[in-house]
C-alpha positions in Angstrom: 65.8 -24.5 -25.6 67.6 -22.7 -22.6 66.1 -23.1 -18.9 64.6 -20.2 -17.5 67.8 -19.8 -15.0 69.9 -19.6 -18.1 67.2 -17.3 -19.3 67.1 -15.3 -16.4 71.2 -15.1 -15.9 71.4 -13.9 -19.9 68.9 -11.5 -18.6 70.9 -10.7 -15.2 74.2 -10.2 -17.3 73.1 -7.6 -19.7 71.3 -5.2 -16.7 74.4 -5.2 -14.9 76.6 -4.8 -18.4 74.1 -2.3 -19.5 71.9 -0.8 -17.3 73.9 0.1 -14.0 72.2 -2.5 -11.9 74.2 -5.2 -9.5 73.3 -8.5 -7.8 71.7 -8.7 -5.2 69.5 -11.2 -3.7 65.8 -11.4 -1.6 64.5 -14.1 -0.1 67.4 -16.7 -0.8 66.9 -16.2 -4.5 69.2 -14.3 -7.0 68.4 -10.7 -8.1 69.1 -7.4 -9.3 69.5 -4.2 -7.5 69.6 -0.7 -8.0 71.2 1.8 -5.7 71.2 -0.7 -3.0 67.6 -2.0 -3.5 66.2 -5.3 -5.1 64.2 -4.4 -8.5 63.9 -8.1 -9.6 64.7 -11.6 -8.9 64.4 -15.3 -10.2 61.8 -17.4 -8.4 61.8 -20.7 -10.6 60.8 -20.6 -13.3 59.3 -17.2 -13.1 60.5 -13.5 -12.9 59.4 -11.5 -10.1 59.4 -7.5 -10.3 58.7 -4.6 -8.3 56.0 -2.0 -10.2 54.2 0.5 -9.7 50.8 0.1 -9.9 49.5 0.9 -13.9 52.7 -1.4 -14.4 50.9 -4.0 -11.8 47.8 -3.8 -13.8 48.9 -4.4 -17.3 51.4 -7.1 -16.1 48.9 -9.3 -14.3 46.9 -9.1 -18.1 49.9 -11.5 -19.2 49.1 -15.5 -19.0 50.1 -16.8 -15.8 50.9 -13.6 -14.1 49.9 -13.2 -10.3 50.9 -11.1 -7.5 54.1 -12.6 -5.6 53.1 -14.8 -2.3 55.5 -15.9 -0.7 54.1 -17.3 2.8 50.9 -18.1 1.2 47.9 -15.7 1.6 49.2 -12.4 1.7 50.4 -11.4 -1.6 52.7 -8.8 -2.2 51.1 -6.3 -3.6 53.8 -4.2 -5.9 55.9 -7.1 -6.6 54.4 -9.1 -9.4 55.6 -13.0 -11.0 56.0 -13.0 -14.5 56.0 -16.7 -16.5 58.5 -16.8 -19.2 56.9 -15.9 -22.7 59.7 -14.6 -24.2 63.1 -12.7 -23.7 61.7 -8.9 -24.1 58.7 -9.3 -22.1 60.9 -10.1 -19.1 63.5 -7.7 -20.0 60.8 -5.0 -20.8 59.1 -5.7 -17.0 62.9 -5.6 -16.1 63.5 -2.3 -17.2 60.2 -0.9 -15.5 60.8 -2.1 -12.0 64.4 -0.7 -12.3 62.8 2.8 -13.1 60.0 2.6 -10.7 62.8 1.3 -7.7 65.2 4.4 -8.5 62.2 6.8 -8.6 61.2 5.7 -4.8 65.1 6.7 -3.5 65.3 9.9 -1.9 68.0 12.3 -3.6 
């Protein structure tokens, strides 16, 4: 069975392929971006993704999901981690915080 990196570069290959997006990076770990802002990123060995908030409230129903905290005590409250379950759950979350990102840019 692949690692999740390897899971998450597959994943990372076919958004910027596919789905316009490029890499980018936040808080030293590897990501996505859309027009110039980060969507998603690794953050071993889950997925972490911005959402808006019905998206926030259905993906913290998954196992393991939680709000993203990374000093410790003040969680972030759009940008949710996602454990690996399988490779469309994390490419469907994917997908969502691309939308959701290119919907807060101003035209």
């Amino acid at each position: 069975m692949k690692e999740t990196i390897e899971l998450f570069e597959d994943l990372r290959t076919e958004l910027i392929n596919n789905h316009d997006a490029i890499k980018g990076s936040i808080f030293g770990h590897k990501g996505l971006k859309v027009q110039g802002k980060v969507f998603v990123f690794y953050n071993e060995p889950n997925l972490v993704v911005k959402l808006k908030s019905e998206d926030v409230e259905e993906a913290l129903k998954l196992k393991g999901a939680q709000n993203f905290d990374p000093m410790g005590g003040k969680p972030m409250k759009e940008w949710i981690e996602i454990p690996y379950n399988d490779n469309q759950q994390w490419f469907d979350y994917s997908i969502k915080g691309m939308a959701y990102v290119r919907s807060l840019i101003k035209k």
